[in-house]
C-alpha positions as CSV (number, residue, x, y, z in Angstrom):
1,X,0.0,0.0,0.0
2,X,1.5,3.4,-1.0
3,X,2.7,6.2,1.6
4,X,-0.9,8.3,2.5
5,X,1.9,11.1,3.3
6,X,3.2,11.5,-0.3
7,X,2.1,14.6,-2.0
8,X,1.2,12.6,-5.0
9,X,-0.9,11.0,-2.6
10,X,-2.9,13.7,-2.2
11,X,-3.0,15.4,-5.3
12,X,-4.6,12.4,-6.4
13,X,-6.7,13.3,-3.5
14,X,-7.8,16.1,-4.7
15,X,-8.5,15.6,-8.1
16,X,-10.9,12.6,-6.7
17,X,-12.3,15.1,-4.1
18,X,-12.8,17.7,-6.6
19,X,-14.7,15.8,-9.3
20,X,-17.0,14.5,-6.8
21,X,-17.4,18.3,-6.0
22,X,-18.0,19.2,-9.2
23,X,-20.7,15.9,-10.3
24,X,-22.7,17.2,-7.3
25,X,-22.6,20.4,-8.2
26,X,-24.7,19.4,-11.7
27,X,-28.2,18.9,-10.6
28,X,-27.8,22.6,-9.1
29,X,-26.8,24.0,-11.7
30,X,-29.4,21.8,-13.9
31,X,-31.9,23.2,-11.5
32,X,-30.5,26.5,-12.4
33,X,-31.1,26.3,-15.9
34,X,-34.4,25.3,-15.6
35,X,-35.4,29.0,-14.1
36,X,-33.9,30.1,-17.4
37,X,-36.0,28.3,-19.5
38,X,-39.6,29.2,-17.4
39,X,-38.9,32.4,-18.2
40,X,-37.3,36.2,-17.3
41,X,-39.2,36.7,-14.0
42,X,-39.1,32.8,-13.0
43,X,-35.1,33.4,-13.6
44,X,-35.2,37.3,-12.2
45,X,-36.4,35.6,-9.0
46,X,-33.7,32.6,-8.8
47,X,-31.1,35.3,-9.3
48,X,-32.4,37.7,-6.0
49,X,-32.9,34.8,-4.4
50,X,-29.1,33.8,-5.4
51,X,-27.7,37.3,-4.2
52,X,-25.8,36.2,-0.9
53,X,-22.9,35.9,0.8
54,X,-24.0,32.0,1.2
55,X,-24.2,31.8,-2.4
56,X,-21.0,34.0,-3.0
57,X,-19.0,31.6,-1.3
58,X,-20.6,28.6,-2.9
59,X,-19.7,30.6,-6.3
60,X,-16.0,30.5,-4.9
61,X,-15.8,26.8,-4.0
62,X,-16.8,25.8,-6.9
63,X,-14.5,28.1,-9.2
64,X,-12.1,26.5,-6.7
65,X,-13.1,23.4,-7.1
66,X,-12.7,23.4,-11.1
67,X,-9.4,25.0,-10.6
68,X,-8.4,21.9,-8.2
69,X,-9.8,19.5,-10.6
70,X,-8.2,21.0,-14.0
71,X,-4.7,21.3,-12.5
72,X,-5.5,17.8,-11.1
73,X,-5.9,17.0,-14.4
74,X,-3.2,18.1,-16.3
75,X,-1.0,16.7,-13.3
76,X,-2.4,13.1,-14.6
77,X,-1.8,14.0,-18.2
78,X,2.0,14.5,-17.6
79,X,2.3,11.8,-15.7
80,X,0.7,9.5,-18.7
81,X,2.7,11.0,-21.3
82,X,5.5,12.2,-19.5
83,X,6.0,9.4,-17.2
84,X,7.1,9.3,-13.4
85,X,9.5,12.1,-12.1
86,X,11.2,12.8,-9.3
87,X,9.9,16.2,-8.9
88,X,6.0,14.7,-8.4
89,X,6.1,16.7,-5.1
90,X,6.6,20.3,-7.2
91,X,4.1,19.3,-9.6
92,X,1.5,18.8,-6.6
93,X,2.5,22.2,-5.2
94,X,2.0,23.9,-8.5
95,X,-1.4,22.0,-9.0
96,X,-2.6,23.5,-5.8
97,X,-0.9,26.7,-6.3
98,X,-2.7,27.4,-9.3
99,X,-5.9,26.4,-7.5
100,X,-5.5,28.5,-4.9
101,X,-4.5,31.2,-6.8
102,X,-7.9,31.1,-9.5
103,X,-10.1,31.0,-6.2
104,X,-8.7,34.0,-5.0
105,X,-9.0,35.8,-8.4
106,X,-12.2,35.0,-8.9
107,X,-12.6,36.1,-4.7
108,X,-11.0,39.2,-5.4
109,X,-12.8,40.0,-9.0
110,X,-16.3,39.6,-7.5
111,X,-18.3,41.7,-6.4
């Protein structure tokens, strides 16, 4: 059984977490869409009822979230077509950097 301590460990972790994240995300935002097709006011009144700080930081998690799972991602692209390096542990650290760092954007950009 592999080290749990690894950072690879827990990128792949993450990119598990993350799509889980995201697949239960869908029926909300399937639920969403269906305001948008009843109509402008059915849609008017999902949006004021969206206009919160709950829903702000929902907004974030989930632009998180897709950061987390993209970078996840391309980590598990490289690793099939690049095969195994030593430097997993950096390409962890930039996967959640660059995570981190679109959540905040997106944190910092809305308003």
């Amino acid at each position: 059984m592999r080290d749990r301590r690894h950072p690879a460990y827990w990128g792949f972790v993450l990119h598990r977490v993350s799509g889980i994240g995201l697949a239960l995300f869908l029926p909300l935002h399937f639920w969403a869409l269906g305001h948008a097709i009843q109509g402008e006011a059915a849609l008017e009144g999902f949006l004021r009822f969206t206009d919160n700080w709950a829903f702000k930081a929902g907004e974030w998690g989930l632009v998180t979230l897709l950061a987390l799972h993209l970078a996840g991602g391309l980590r598990v692209l490289a690793l099939e077509f690049l095969g195994w390096r030593a430097r997993q542990k950096d390409l962890v650290a930039l996967s959640a950097g660059f995570a981190l760092g679109a959540g905040l954007m997106f944190l910092l950009h809305a308003g």
